[in-house]
N, C-alpha and C positions, 0 to 999 in steps of 0.2 A: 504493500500500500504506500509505504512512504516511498517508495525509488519510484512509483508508479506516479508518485505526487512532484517531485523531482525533476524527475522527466517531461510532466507534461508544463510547468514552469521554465525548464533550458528550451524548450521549445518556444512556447511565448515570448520568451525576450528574443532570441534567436529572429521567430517570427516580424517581431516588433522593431528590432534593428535591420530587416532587409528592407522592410517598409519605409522606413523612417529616413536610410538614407541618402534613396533616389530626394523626396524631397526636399534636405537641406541642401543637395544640390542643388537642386533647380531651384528651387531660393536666392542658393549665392549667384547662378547663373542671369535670374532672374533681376537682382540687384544690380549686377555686374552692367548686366544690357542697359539698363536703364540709366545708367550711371555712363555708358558708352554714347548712348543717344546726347545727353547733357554734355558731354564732348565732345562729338561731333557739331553738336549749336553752338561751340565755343565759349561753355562756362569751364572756365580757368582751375576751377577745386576742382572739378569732376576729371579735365585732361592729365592734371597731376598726381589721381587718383589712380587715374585709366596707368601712367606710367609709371607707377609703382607695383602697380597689380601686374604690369609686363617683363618689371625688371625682375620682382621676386617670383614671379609664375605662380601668383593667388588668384583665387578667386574664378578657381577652375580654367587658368591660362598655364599655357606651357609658357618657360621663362623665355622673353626673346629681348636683348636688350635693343635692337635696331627699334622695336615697336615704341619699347621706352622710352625711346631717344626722340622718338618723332613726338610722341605726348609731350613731354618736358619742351620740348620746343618749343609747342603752341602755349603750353603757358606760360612758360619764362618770354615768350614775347606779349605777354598780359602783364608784365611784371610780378608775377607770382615765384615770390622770394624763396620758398623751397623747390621747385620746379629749378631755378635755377641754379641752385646749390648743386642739386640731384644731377644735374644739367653736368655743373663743371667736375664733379667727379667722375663723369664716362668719363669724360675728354682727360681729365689727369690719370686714370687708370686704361684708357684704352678700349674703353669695352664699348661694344653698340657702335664705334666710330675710332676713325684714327686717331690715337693718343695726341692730344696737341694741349700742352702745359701753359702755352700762352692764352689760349682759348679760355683754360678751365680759371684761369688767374685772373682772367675780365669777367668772365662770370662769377666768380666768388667774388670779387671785389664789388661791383653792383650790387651782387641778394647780401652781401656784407653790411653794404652799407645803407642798406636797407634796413636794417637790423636785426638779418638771420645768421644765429649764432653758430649754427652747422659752417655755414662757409666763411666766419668770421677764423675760425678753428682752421680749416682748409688752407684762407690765404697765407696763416700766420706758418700752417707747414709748408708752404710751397715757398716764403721767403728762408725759414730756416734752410731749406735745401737748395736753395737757389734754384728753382725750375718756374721757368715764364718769367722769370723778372733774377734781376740781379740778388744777392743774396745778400741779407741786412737782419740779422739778431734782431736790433732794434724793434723795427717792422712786426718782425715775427712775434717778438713777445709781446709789444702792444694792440695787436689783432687778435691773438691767442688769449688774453686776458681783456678784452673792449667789453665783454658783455658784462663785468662785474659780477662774475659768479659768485656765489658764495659755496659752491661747491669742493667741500676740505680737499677729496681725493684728486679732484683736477687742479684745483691749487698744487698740491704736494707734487702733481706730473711735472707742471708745468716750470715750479721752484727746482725740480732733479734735473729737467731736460735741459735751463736756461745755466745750472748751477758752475762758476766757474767760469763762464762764456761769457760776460758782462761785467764791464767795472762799474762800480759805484755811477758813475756818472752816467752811464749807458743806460742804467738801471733806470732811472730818476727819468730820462729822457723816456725812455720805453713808457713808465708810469703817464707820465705827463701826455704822451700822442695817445693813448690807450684813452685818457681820460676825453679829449679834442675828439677819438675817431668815434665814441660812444654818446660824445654829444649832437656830433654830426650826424651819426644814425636816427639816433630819436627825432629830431628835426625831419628829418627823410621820411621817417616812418610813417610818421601823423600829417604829411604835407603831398605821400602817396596813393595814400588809402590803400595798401598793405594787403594784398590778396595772399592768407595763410591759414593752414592748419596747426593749430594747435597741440601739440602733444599731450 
């Protein structure tokens, strides 16, 4: 009686789970489209949305980073500050499009200074390495630090990675442009009207 009780319970759920998950599919597939249409009529959240669903291969998409590449396009030419971020990392890592370091370093520096902190982070590693742009500590760590984190464990990266590589003065200056580039953004941000997703 009870294995017969058992049994007819692994069944039910069993039952219940093949049911259940054509539907979530076609849910997300379901969203997905709908969310594809809103991009195709050139709303800016939805292209940025559509190109991240293409870079990671969610949302019932196989991963294609060219698709990506082509969404992030269309809304980093809406000025949609992560789009562009999103944008200049193919281009610095190569993917979806031919790796071009000068490319990805004008688009971070725009969604930067725009006041998105992903590509604020970006520009400040592509000066510490010198790719797209000449190579200036400086630069790097007042970009790397512009958005006033108070974030302990990125502070501590950012104190190990700079540590030694800056004199006192260097320092003071980094501080001081970091302070200029963080005001320059906020002024940008609210004078753009700022097309962004929230984390």
């Amino acid at each position: 009686m009870k294995k017969g009780f058992i049994a007819s319970i692994m069944v039910s759920i069993i039952a219940v789970a093949f049911c259940c998950a054509p539907a979530a599919q076609a849910t997300e597939e379901t969203a997905f489209s709908k969310s594809l249409g809103k991009a195709s009529a050139g709303d800016a959240e939805a292209q940025f949305y559509a190109g991240v669903s293409y870079l990671t291969g969610s949302d019932g998409n196989a991963k294609d980073s060219v698709k990506a590449r082509e969404w992030f396009e269309k809304a980093a030419a809406q000025s949609h500050t992560q789009a562009m971020a999103q944008l200049a990392k193919l281009y610095e890592n190569g993917e979806g499009v031919e790796q071009d370091y000068k490319k990805a370093f004008e688009l971070y520096e725009k969604s930067a200074m725009l006041g998105e902190e992903i590509a604020q982070s970006g520009i400040g590693k592509l000066y510490f390495f010198g790719r797209g742009c000449e190579k200036n500590l400086v630069k790097s760590y007042a970009y790397a630090t512009m958005s006033g984190s108070t974030d302990e464990a990125a502070l501590e990266s950012i104190k190990f990675l700079f540590d030694g590589k800056l004199s006192d003065a260097e320092l003071a200056e980094a501080k001081n442009l970091a302070g200029k580039l963080r005001a320059e953004a906020a002024k940008n941000k609210s004078g753009a009207g700022n097309k962004n997703v929230k984390k």
